[in-house]
C-alpha positions as a LaTeX table, in Angstrom:
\begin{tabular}{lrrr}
\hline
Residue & $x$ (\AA) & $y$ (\AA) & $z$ (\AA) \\
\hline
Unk1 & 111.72 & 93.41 & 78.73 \\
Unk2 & 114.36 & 95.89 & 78.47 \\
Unk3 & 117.52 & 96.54 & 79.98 \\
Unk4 & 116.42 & 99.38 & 82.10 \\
Unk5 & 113.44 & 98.20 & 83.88 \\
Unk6 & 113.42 & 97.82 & 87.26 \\
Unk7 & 111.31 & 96.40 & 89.70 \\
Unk8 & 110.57 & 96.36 & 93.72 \\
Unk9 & 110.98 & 93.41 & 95.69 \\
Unk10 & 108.27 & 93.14 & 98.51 \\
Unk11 & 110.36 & 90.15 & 100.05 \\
Unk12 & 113.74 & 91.92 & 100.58 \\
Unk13 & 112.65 & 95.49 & 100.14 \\
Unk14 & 115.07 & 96.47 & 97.66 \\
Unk15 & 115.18 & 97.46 & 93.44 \\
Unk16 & 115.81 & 94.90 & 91.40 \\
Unk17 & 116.67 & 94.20 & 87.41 \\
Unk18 & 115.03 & 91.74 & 85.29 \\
Unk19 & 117.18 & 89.09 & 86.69 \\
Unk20 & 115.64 & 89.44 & 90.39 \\
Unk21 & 112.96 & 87.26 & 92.56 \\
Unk22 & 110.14 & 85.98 & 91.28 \\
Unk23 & 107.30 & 88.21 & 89.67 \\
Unk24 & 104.36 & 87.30 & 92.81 \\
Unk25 & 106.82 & 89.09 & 94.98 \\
Unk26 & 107.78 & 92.41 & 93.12 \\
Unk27 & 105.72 & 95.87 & 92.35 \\
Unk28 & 106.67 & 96.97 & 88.71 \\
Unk29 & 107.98 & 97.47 & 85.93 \\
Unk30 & 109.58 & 100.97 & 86.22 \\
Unk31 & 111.34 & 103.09 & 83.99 \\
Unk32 & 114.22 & 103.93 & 86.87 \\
Unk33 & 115.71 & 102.52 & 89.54 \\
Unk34 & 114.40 & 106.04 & 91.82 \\
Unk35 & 110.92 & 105.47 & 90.45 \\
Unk36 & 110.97 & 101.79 & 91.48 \\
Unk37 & 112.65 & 102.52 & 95.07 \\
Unk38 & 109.20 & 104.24 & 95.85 \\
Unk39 & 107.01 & 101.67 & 94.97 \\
Unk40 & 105.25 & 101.29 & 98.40 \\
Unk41 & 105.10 & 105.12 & 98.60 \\
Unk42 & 103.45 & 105.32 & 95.44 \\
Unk43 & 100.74 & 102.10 & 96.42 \\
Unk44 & 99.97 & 104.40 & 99.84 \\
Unk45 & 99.64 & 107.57 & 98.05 \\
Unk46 & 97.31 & 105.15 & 95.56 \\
Unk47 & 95.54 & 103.91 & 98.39 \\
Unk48 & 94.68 & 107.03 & 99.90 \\
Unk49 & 93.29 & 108.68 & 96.85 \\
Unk50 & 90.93 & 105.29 & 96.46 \\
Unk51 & 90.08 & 105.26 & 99.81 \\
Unk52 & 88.66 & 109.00 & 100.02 \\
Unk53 & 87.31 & 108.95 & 96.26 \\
Unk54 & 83.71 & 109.78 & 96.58 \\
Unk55 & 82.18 & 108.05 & 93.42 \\
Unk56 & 83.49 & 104.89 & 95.28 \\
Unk57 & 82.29 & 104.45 & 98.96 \\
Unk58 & 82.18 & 100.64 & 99.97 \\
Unk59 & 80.07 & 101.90 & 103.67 \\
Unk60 & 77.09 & 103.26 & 102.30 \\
Unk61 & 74.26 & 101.72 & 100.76 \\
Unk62 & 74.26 & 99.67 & 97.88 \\
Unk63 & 77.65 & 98.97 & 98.32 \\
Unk64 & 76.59 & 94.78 & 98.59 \\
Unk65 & 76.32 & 94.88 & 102.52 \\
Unk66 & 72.85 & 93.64 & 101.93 \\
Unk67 & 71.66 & 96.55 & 103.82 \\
Unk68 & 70.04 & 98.62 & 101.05 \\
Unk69 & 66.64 & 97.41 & 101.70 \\
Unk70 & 67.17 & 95.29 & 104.81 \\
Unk71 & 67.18 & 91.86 & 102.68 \\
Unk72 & 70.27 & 90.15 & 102.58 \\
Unk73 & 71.77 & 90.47 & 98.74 \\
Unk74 & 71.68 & 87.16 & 97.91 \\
\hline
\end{tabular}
């Protein structure tokens, strides 16, 4: 760990250093204090890109809704 990583706190909502909460609550490490201060932007933008990725569609079939051929998947 280095001097000038920083991390974002989910519980308070603000950057922190090394020193800060525990790791279950933060996003990180980042290189800068800027980069880390858009952590939830970054995990939307993330989100987005997943969510409308083609090569990964949990609705249609095959995706384990057990609806492929009408037979439950287990």
């Amino acid at each position: 760990m280095s001097e000038s990583e920083y991390w974002f706190c989910l519980t308070h909502h603000t950057v922190e250093g090394a020193d800060g909460c525990r790791a279950k609550d933060r996003l990180g490490p980042y290189s800068s204090a800027e980069e880390a201060s858009r952590a939830l932007d970054k995990v939307a933008e993330r989100n987005e890109e997943w969510d409308n990725d083609p090569k990964w569609n949990d609705d249609g079939p095959g995706s384990g809704d057990g609806l492929t051929d009408g037979t439950p998947d287990n």
